[in-house]
N, C-alpha and C positions, 0 to 999 in steps of 0.2 A: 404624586403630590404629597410634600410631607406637612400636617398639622400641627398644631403646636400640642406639644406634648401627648400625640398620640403617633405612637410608631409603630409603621411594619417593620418586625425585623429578625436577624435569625435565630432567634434565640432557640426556636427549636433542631437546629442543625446541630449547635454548639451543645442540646442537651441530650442529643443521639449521641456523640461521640463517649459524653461526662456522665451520662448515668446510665444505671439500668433499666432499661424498656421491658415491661412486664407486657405490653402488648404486640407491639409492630414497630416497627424503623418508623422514623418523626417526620411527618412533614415539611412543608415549607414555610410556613411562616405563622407567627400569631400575632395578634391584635392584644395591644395593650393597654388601657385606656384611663386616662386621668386629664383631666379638660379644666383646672383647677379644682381640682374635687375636695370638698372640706370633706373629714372624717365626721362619722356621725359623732366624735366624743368630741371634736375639737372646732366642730363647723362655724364661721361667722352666723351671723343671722341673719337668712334673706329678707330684705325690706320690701321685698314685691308681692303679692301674693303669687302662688306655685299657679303656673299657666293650667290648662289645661291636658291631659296626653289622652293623645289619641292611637288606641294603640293597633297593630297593623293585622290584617289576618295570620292568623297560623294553624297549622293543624294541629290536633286535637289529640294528645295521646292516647294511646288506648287502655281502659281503665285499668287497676293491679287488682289483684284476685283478693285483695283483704277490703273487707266495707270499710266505709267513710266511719271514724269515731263518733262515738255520740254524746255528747255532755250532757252527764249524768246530775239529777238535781240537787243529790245532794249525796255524799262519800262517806262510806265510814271511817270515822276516826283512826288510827293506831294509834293505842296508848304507849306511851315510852315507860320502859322498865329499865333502872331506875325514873320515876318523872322529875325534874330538877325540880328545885325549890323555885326556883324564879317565875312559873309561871304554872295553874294548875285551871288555867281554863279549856277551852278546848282546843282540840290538836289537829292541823290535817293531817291526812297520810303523807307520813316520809317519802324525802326522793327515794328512786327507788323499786317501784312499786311490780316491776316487769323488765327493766334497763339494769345490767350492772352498774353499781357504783365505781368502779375503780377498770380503767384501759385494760389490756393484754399485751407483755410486749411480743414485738416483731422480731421476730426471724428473719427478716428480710429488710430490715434496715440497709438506707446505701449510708455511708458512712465517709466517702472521700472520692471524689471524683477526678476525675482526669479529663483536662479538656484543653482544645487543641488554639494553640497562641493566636492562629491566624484568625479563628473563628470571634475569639476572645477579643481580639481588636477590632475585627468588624462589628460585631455586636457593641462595644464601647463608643463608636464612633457614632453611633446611631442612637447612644440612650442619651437623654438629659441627665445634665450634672446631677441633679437630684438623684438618681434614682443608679448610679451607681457603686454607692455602699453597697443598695442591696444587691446586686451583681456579687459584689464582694464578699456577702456574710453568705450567700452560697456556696460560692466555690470554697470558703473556708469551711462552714461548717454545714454541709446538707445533711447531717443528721438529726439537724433542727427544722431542717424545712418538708412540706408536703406543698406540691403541686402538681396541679392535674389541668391542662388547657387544650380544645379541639373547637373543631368547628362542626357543631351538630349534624350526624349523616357521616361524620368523619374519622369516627372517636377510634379509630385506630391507627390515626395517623398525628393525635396529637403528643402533645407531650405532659412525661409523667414522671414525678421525682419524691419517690416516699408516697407514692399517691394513695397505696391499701395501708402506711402506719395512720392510727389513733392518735390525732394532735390536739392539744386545749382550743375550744373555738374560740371562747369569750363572747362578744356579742352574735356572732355567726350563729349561734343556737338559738337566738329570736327568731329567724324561719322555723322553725319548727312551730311554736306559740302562734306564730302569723297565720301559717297556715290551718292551724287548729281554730283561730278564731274565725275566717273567710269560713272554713265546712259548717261552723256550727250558726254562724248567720244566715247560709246558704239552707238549712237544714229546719230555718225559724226558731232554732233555739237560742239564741240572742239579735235583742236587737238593734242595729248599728243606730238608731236616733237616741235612743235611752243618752240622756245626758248623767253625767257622772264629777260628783263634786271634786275641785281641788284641792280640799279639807282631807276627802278621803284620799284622793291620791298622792297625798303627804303623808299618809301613815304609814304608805309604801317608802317614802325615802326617809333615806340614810344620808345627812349632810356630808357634804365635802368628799364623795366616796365615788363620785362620777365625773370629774373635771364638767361640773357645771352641766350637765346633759340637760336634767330635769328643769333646772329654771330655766336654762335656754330654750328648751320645748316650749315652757309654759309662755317667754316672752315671745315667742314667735307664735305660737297659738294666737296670743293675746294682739299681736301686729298683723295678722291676718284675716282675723274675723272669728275665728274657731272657738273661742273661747268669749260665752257672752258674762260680759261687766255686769251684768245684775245679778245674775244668780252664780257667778262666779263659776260656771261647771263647765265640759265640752264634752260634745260626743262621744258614744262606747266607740267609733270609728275614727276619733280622733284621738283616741289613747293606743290605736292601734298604729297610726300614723306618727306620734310622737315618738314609740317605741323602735320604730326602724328609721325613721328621718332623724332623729336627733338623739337614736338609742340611748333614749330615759327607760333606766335600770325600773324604778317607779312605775309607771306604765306598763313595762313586761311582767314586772311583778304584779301588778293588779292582775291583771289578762291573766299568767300564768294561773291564781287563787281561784281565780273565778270559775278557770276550768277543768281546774282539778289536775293533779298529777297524773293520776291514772289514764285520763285522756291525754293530757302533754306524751305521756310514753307511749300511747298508745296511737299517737299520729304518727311518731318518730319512725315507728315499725312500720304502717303503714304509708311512709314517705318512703321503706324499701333501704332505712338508713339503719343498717343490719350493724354496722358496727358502732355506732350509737353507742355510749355512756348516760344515766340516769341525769337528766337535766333538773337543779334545784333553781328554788328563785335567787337573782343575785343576793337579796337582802340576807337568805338564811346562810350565803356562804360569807358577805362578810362580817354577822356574827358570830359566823363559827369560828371565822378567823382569828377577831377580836372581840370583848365586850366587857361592858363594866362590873357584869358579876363575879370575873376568873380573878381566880387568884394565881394559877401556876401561870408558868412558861408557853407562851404560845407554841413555839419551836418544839416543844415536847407535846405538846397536846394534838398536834398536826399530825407529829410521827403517829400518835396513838390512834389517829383517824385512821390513816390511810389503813395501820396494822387492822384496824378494827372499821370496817368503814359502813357497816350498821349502826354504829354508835354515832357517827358523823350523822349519818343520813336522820335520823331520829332527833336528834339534836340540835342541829341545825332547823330545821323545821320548824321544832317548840322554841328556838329564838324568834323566830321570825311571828309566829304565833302572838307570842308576847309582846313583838315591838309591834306587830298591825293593831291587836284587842287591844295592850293596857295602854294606856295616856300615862301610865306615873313610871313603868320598865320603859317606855319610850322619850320621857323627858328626861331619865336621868341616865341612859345611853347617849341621847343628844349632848345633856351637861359635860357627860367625862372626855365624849369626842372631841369638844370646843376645847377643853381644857386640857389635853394628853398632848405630850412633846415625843412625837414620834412613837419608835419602837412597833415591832411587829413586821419591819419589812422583809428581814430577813426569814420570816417563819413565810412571809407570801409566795414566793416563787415554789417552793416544793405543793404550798397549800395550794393552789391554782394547777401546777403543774401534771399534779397528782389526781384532784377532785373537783376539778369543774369538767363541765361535760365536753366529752371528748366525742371526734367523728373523724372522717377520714375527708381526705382533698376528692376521692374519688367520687365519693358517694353525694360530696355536697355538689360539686362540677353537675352530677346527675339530679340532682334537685335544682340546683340553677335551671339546670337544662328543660325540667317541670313545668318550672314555673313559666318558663319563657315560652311554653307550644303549648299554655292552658291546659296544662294534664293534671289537676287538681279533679276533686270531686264530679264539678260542674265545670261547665261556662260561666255562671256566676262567680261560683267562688274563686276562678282562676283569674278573671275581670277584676274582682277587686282586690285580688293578691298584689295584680300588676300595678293597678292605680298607687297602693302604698310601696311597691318596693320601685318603681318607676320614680320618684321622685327628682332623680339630677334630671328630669327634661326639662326642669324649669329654667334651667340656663341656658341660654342663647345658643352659647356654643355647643352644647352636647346637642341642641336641636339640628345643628348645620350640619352635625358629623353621623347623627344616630336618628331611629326610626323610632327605636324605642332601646331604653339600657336601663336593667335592675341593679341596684349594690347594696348589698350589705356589707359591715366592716366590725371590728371586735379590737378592743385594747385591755388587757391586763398585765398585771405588772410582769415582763419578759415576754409576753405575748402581744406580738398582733397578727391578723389574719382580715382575709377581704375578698367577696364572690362576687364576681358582676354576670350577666349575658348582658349583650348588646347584638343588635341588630345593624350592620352598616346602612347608613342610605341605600337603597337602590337594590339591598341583598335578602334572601329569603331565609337564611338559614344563621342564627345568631351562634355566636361567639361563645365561647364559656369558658373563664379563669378563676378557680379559687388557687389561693396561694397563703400558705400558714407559715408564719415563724414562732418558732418556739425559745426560749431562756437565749433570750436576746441579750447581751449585753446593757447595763445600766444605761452608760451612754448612748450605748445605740437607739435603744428603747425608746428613752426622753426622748433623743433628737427627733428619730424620725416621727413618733406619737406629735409631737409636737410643733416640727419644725418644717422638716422635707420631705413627709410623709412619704421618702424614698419605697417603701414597699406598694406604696399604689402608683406611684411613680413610674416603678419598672412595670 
């Protein structure tokens, strides 16, 4: 039976011929799945409220030999030497803290692949229009892409393209946060009813620097019920929801603050996400990007990070610092935003490329895979992992086709990237696809962030 827009197909035959298998000869077939899936950055707003999920048994991994983090009450500072002028209040610890700031490259890049015509037309015949650019910007450039897809119990027979190189996630690094804040609920050290102001979680955004994430969160909070009109606030569990349903950069960046860095890295390890890069909050990387105190060239201040990327890390932080505390470095960041005519895109792609946090296809495919057989701390905390990353059930159709299916997805400028598990009706053992593009093409980028979301597509 074929679905609307979800296909069996062979894309793993076509990817035994065209790439190199670092484990086993490829299976038969994978599971692709997009049922109209808005991106978390570009999603309409559902007018329903999100059904219920009920989520199916599974078993239970068995625990990793490092403890569950523990969020600490309160961090020591790092002071930065030199401390900028802009801000002399206090500091958190820079990213950082245990995670390299900056990838390793690979030795082991595939770089061009060769793949067999006949396979290439069946495979085509089988995908929606959609989703065959991205067919396309593989076989042209898979030195950009990482992918790792199997069926749990199988992972030697899936398939894997760039699966051990370090790719920028973008949003994909919110599991990490997610999961850091399920342990430390599970653990009583926060708690999910504590309601949390929208005041304060404005101090966290950064206008016009999310295609709308954040207020779309907050209107769909607010058409939901999640957000009560009197006292304007929604739950600590509904800023955890914001931040993977509608990946509000705002929300992660609260969560991240709250939990400190040194825990954020310290789950990351603990997630067994061994090639992990030091994850900062969005907010301190896009003022490290840009902001209204520089006076030089972003393009050159970029190069200076990556050369120097303790300076980044440090840095970056005390902006962020300074746009959460000060109200007057925060409104007059806002003023120069509202009012700057471009500039700075071209310093992005190296900046993002370079220094937001990197992981690999394989490792995250293996935390997909986590999350989806309750292998978190507890039962608990893997219950309510699921409830938030479970989110497409509330559409009809993903209910028809799925038992249960988690996603997360990431957009920055030349990057997107996107993890599901799914469970088929009727099947025990769930599915796992992340798939990372990297220094995407301009247009490609737009179109598909925006248009044909061809990467979730294929």
């Amino acid at each position: 039976m074929k679905y609307p827009r979800v296909f069996f197909v062979f894309f793993l035959s076509w990817l035994s011929m065209a790439c190199q298998q670092p484990v086993s000869p490829v299976g038969e077939m994978a599971v692709v799945v997009a049922e109209d899936m808005p991106t978390a950055e570009d999603a309409p707003i559902s007018e329903d409220a999100p059904t219920a999920v009920f989520l199916s048994p599974t078993p239970t991994l068995a625990p990793t030999a490092r403890a569950t983090p523990r969020v600490v009450a309160t961090e020591t500072a790092v002071s930065a030497t030199p401390t900028p002028i802009f801000f002399s209040g206090s500091a958190s610890p820079a990213c950082g803290q245990i995670l390299p700031q900056l990838a390793n490259p690979s030795p082991n890049l595939t770089t061009a692949v060769t793949a067999d015509p006949e396979a290439i037309a069946e495979l085509r015949a089988l995908l929606p229009a959609a989703a065959q650019t991205a067919l396309d910007q593989i076989i042209a450039q898979p030195q950009n892409v990482g992918l790792a897809y199997y069926r749990m119990g199988q992972e030697n027979s899936g398939a894997y393209l760039n699966a051990d190189v370090q790719m920028p996630l973008a949003s994909v690094v919110k599991l990490i946060t997610l999961a850091a804040y399920v342990e430390a609920v599970a653990a009583g050290q926060l708690n999910p009813l504590e309601r949390v102001g929208v005041d304060m979680l404005d101090r966290y955004y950064l206008p016009n620097s999310d295609l709308g994430a954040h207020p779309r969160a907050l209107e769909d909070a607010a058409a939901n019920g999640r957000l009560d009109p009197l006292t304007n606030t929604v739950a600590l569990n509904d800023v955890a929801w914001m931040m993977i349903r509608h990946s509000s950069n705002a929300a992660s960046d609260y969560l991240h603050m709250r939990l400190g860095q040194t825990t954020i890295e310290e789950t990351a390890l603990w997630l067994n996400l061994t090639q992990q890069t030091a994850p900062c909050p969005f907010l301190a990387q896009f003022l490290a990007l840009n902001n209204h105190t520089r006076s030089g060239d972003s393009a050159a201040i970029v190069q200076q990070y990556i050369a120097d990327p303790a300076s980044y890390a440090s840095e970056a932080m005390l902006l962020a610092n300074a746009y959460i505390q000060d109200a007057a470095f925060r409104a007059d960041e806002i003023s120069w935003r509202s009012s700057r005519q471009g500039g700075g895109f071209g310093a992005s792609r190296p900046f993002y490329e370079n220094l937001n946090a990197a992981g690999t296809a394989r490792e995250y495919a293996a935390l997909m895979g986590r999350f989806s057989q309750n292998g978190l701390g507890s039962g608990e905390s893997s219950y309510q992992a699921r409830l938030i990353l479970e989110w497409p059930m509330q559409f009809a159709n993903n209910q028809a086709l799925f038992s249960n299916l988690g996603y997360k997805n990431g957009s920055l400028p030349g990057i997107l990237t996107v993890a599901y598990y799914a469970y088929p009706t009727g099947e025990s053992d769930p599915v796992i696809v992340t798939l990372f593009f990297r220094d995407l093409p301009n247009d490609v980028y737009r179109s598909w962030r925006s248009d044909t979301l061809a990467h979730d597509e294929l």
